[in-house]
N, C-alpha and C positions, 0 to 999 in steps of 0.2 A: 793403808786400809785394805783391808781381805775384800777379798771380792765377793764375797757371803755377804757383805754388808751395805753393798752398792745394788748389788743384783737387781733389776725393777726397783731402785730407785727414786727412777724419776715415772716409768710407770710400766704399765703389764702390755702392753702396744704388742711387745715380738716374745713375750716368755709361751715356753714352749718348742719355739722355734731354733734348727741350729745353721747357723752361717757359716761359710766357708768365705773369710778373706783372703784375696792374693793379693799380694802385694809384690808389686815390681818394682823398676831402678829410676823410678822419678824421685828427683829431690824432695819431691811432697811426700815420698816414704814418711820422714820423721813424721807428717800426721796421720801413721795409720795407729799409733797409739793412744792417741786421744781418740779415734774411728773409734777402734775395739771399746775400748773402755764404754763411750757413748751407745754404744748396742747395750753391753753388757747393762748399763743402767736404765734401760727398754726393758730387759726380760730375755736377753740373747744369748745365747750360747755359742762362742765365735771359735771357731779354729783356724786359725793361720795357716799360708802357705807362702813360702817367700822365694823371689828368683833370686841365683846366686848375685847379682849386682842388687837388689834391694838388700841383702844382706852387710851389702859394702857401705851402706847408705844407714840401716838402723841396724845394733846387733839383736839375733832373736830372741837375747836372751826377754829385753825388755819390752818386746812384744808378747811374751808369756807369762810376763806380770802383768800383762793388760787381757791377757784372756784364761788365763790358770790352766791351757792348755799346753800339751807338747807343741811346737814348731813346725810344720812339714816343712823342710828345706832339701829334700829331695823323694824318689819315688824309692821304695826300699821292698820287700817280697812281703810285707804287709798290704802291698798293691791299696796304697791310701787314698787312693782315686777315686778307686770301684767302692771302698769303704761307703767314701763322704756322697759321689757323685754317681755313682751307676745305677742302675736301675733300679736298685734295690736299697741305693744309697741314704744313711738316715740325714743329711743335710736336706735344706729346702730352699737354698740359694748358695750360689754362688756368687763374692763380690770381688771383682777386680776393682782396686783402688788402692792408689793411684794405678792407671794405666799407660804405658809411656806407646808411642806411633809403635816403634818396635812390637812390643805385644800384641797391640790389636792388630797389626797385619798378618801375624801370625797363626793366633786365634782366629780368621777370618778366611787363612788358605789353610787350615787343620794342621798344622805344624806345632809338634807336643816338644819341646827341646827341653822345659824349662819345667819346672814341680808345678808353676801358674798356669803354663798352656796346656800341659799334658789334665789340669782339672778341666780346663777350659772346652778341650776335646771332651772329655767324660761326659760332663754335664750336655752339652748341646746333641751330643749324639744317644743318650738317655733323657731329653726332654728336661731336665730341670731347670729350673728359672735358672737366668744369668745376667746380671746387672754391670755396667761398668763404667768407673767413675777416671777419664783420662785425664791428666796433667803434663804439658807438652810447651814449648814456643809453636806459637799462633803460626807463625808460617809451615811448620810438621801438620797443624791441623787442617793447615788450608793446601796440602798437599794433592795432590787428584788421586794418586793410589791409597792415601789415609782415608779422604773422604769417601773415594769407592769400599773401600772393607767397613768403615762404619755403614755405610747406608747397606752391604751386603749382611753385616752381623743384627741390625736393623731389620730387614726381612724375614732373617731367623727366627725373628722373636726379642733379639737379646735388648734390652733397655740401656738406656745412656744417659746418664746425667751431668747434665751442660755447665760448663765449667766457667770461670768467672773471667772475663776477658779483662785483663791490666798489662798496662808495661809490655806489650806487645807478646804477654802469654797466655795461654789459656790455663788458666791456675787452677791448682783442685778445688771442686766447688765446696760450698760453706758445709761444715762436720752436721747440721744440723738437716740441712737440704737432702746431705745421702740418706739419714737415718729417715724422714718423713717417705723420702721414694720407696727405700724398703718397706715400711709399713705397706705402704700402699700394695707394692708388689704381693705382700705375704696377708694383705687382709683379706676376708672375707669377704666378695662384690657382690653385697646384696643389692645395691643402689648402681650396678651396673648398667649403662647406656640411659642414663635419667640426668639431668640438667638442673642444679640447685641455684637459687640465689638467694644470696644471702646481704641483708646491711645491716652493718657493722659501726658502734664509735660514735661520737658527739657530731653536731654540723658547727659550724660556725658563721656566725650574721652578724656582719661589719657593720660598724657603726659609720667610720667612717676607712679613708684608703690605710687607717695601722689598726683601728682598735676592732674586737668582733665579741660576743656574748656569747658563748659556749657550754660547758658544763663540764663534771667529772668523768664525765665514763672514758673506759683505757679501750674499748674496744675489744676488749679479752675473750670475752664467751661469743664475738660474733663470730669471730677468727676461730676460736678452736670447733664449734658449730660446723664452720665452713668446711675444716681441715679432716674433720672426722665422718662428713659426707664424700667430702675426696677420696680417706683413704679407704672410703668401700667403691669406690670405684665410678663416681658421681663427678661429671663435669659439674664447675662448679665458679659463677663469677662471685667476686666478693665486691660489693657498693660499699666502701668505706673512705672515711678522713685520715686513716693511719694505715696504711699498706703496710703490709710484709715489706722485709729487708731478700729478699729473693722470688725470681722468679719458680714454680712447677711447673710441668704438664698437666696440661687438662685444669689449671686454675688459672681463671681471668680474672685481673684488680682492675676493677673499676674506681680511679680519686676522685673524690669529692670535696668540696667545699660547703658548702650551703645546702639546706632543706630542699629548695626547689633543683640543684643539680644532685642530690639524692633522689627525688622523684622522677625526675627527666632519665637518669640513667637506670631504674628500677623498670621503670615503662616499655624503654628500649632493651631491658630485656629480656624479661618476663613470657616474651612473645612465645618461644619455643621451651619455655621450663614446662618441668612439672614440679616444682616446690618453689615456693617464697618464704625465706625465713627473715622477719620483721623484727629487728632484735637489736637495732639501730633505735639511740638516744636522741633522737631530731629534735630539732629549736619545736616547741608547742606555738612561739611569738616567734614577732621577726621586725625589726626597726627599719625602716626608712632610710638607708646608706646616705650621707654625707661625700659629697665627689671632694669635699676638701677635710682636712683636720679640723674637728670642732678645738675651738678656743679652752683653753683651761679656764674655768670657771670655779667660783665656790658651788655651785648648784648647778646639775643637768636634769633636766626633765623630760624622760625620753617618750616616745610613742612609737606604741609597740602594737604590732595586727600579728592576727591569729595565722598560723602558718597553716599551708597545707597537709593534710592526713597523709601520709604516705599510702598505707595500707589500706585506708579508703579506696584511695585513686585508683592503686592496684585492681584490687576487687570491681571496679567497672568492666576492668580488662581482664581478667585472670580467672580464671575457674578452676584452678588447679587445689593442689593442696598448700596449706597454709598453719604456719607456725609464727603463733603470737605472742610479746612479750607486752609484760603489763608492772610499771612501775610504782611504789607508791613508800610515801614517808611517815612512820607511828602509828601502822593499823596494826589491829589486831587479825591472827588467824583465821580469822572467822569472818570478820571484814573483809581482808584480802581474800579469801574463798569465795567471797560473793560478787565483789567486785569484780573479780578474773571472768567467771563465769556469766555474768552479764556483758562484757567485753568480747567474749569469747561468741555468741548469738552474734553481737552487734559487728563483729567484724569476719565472720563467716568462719572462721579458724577451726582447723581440724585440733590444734592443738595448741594451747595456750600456758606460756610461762612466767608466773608471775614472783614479784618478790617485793620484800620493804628491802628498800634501800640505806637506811636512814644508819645503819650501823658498820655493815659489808654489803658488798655486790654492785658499788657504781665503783670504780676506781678502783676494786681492790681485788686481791688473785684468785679469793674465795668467796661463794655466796652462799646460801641459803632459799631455795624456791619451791615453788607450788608448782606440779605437774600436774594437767586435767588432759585428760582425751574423754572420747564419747564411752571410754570402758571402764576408767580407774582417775585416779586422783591419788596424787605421791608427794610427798614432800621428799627432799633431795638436798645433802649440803654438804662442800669439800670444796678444793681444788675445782678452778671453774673449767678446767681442763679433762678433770675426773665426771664433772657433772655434764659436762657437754657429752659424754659419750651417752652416759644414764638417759639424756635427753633422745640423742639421734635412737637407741637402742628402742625406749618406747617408741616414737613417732617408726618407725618403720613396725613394728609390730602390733600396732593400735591404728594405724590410720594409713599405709597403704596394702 
């Protein structure tokens, strides 16, 4: 497939935008081609730079099918440095990944030997962002001179992204974890030094110690919600039943099981935010748990009390700003307009999102919803990943 045809892809997050990857002599080389590609279907315009030992590791040819550009595999009187990284340079990151101990000690005591260090000096010494993703054996990382040049590159400025510790290595971290950091690096921080939280995802309410009452929802719009206040630069916890497969900076997962340890953890943390986004599917009932296995019977007849408001409780405590979601099954537009809007008084809500669920948007990738602020009123439907921005995008421009 031509690269025409992937380009933003999956979505417009880095178009625009052009990267400089280095790639060095870790065996996790071979994933800087699935890297490349994965920007590229962001919106990224990637240019490779490879150290002659990553070149031993993947050839460049097949790194230039994954970015349709030339190769830099060394520094030539094009001075491709100053091009990408100097002052004037049109790149706007540079990414080391993989990064083997090698590199970064040398990036860290200004030592250009290599077409990755000699960008790596450009950039730092012309101020451009610089991101770098190491792949090493755990004992190189836990070395005292490795650990001193990352906490010195660290002070610089330069960002790191924490690698997956297995098998006694520190493994390149997940393809999807670097892409999210660079957004983050290269977005926009309008929600910079502001404190989100967000719940996320069904609860679930045990019947007894195996069986629990739950519901459809995948958690999808609370997560991307969460991730799209992140990557403006927003600490940001997430109260959910379904955690991310990776840890960020600057994102705290809150697990959850049940209504009342979604309220307990929402309480506990509300204290210092300035946003609550209520976006979480919580049990409305809640049965009476069973310390043993109910018997199999032909007929159960359960008894069920009314769970606690989340967003209620919240709002005793919270004066902040407030983003509210409002569910409902076979109303009409007009219905669901009214209802939002009365919801939206009753629960103090700066902003209220509401939807029929009854066909997409509990469980599924895409929804269809009602936007109200105190300015406008939008309907919105796609990709709940696409909608989740439309959403963050008004709520910062309508309501703080």
């Amino acid at each position: 497939m031509h690269l025409s045809q992937i380009r933003a892809s999956k979505s417009r997050k880095l178009s625009g935008k052009k990267i400089v990857l280095g790639i060095t002599g870790s065996i996790a080389a071979i994933e800087a081609v699935k890297l490349a590609r994965e920007l590229v279907r962001r919106g990224a315009e990637v240019h490779a730079v490879m150290s002659e030992a990553a070149c031993r590791i993947v050839h460049p040819n097949a790194v230039e099918f994954a970015t349709d550009n030339r190769v830099i595999t060394e520094i030539t009187g094009r001075i491709e440095h100053v091009e990408l990284l100097g002052v004037d340079g049109v790149a706007d990151l540079l990414l080391v990944a993989p990064a083997t101990a090698n590199t970064i000690a040398k990036i860290a005591s200004g030592i250009d030997d290599t077409s990755v260090t000699t960008m790596a000096t450009t950039a730092l010494g012309s101020g451009k962002p610089v991101m770098i993703a190491p792949a090493m054996h755990e004992s190189m990382m836990n070395n005292p001179a490795i650990a001193s040049a990352i906490e010195k590159l660290r002070e610089a400025g330069v960002e790191f992204v924490e690698p997956r510790y297995e098998e006694n290595k520190a493994k390149f971290a997940e393809i999807e974890k670097i892409c999210l950091q660079v957004e983050r690096k290269l977005c926009r921080k309008s929600m910079d030094g502001k404190k989100v939280v967000v719940t996320s995802g069904p609860t679930m309410e045990f019947l007894d110690p195996i069986r629990y009452i739950t519901n459809r929802s995948s958690g999808i719009m609370g997560y991307e919600i969460a991730l799209e206040f992140w990557r403006r630069g927003a600490r940001v916890t997430l109260i959910t039943s379904k955690p991310p497969e990776f840890d960020l900076p600057d994102f705290k997962t809150v697990k959850v099981v049940s209504v009342k340890d979604m309220l307990r953890a929402s309480l506990d943390e509300v204290g210092d935010a300035d946003v609550f986004v209520s976006s979480a599917a919580a049990a409305d009932f809640v049965p009476e748990r069973k310390e043993s296995k109910i018997k199999t019977a032909e007929k159960l007849i359960l008894e069920l009390s009314c769970a606690p408001k989340i967003l209620r409780e919240v709002r005793k405590v919270f004066d902040g700003r407030v983003i509210a979601f409002k569910a409902e099954t076979g109303v009409s537009d007009e219905e669901l307009e009214k209802i939002a809007l009365e919801k939206m008084k009753t629960d103090r809500a700066d902003m209220m999102v509401a939807n029929d669920v009854i066909e997409r948007g509990m469980g599924t990738e895409d929804t269809r919803v009602l936007l109200i602020t105190p300015r406008r009123e939008l309907w919105v439907e796609g990709l709940k990943k696409d909608v989740s921005e439309k959403i963050v995008d008004l709520f910062i421009s309508d309501c703080l």
